[in-house]
C-alpha positions in Angstrom: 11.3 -0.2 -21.4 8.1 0.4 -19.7 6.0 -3.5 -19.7 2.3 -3.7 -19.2 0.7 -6.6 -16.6 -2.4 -7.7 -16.5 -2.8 -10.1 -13.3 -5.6 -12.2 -13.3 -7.3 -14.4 -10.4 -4.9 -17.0 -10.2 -2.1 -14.4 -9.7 -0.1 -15.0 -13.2 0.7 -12.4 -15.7 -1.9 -13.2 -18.5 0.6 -11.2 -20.8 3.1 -13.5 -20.8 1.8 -16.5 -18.0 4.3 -16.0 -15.4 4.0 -15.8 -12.0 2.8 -12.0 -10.7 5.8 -10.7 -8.9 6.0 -8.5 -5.7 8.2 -5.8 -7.7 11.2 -7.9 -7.3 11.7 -10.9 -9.1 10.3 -13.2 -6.4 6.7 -14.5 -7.6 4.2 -13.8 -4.7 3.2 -17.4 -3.1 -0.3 -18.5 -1.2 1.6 -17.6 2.0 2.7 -14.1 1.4 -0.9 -13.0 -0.4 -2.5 -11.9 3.3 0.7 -10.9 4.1 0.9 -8.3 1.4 -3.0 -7.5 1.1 -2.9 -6.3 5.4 0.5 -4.0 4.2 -1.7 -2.6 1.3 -4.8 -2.2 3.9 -2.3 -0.9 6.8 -0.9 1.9 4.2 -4.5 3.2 3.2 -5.5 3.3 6.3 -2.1 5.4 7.4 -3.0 7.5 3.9 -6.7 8.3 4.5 -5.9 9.6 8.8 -2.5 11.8 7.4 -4.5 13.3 4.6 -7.7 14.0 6.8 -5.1 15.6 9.5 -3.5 17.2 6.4 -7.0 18.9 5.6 -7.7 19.7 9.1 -4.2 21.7 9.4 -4.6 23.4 6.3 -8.4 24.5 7.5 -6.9 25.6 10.8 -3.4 27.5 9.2 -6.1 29.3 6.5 -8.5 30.1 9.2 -11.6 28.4 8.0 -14.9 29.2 9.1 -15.4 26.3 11.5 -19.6 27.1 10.8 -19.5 25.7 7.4 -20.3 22.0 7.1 -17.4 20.2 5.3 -15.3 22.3 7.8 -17.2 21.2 11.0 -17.6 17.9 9.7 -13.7 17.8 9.2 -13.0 18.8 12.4 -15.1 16.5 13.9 -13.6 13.2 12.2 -10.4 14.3 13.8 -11.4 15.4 16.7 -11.2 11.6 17.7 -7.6 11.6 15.7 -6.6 13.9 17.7 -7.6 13.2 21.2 -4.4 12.2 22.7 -2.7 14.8 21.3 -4.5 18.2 21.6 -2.5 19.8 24.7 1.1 18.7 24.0 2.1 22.3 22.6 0.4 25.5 22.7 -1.4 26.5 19.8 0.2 29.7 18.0 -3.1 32.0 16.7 -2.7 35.0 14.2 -5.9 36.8 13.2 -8.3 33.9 12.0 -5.1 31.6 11.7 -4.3 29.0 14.0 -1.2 27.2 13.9 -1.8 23.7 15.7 1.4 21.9 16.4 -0.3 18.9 17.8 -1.2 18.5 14.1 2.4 17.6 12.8 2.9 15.9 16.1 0.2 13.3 15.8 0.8 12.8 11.5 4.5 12.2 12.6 3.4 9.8 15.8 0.6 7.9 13.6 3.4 7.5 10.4 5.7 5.9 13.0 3.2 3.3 14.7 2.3 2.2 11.0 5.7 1.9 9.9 6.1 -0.3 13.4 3.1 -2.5 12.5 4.3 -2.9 8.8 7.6 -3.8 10.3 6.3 -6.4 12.5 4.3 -7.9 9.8 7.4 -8.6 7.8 8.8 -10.0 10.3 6.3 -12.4 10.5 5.9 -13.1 7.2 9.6 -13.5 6.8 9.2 -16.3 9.5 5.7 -17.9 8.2 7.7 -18.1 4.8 11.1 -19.6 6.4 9.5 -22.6 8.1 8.3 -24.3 4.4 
């Protein structure tokens, strides 16, 4: 049965004033709330860089005119993105198309690193919430 929530402020369920939950059954204490707000932050951060890498592989694989603006602009935000990563394979180029391995490479690299930071931070969490 599919169940509305409405969370207000305080972080309680205005439909039915319990606790607001994580998804499990725990409620979400004062301790966990910066815990689970940096997770949130870490993963739209991790979202916004794979989808701008994404859009710059999908440019690059559809040979798109690197004049036009959005294109230029594109490459340019991930240009920095893709700094340490730009000679680690050889890029394969078919007519206008270019397929740029360092792409994938960095998306899979970047995943990983925020996967390790989320890691660490329930680790830390799980020990902030272990000492009360």
């Amino acid at each position: 049965m599919l169940q509305l929530y409405k969370i207000n402020r305080r972080g309680v369920n205005s439909m039915n004033q319990q606790p607001a939950t994580t998804g499990g059954t725990q409620p979400v204490t004062k301790e966990e709330k910066p815990y689970i707000l940096s997770n949130k932050t870490v993963n739209y951060i991790l979202g916004l860089v794979e989808a701008l890498l994404l859009l710059r592989f999908i440019f690059k694989l559809s040979g798109a005119n690197p004049g036009a603006g959005i294109v230029q602009f594109l490459y340019d935000v991930t240009n920095v993105l893709m700094a340490p990563f730009l000679f680690i394979f050889p890029t394969s180029a078919s007519g206008g198309s270019i397929f740029e391995w360092s792409i994938l490479v960095a998306m899979v690299i970047y995943a990983l690193v925020v996967y390790g930071i989320i890691g660490i931070l329930d680790i830390i969490r799980t020990a902030d919430t272990n000492k009360t």
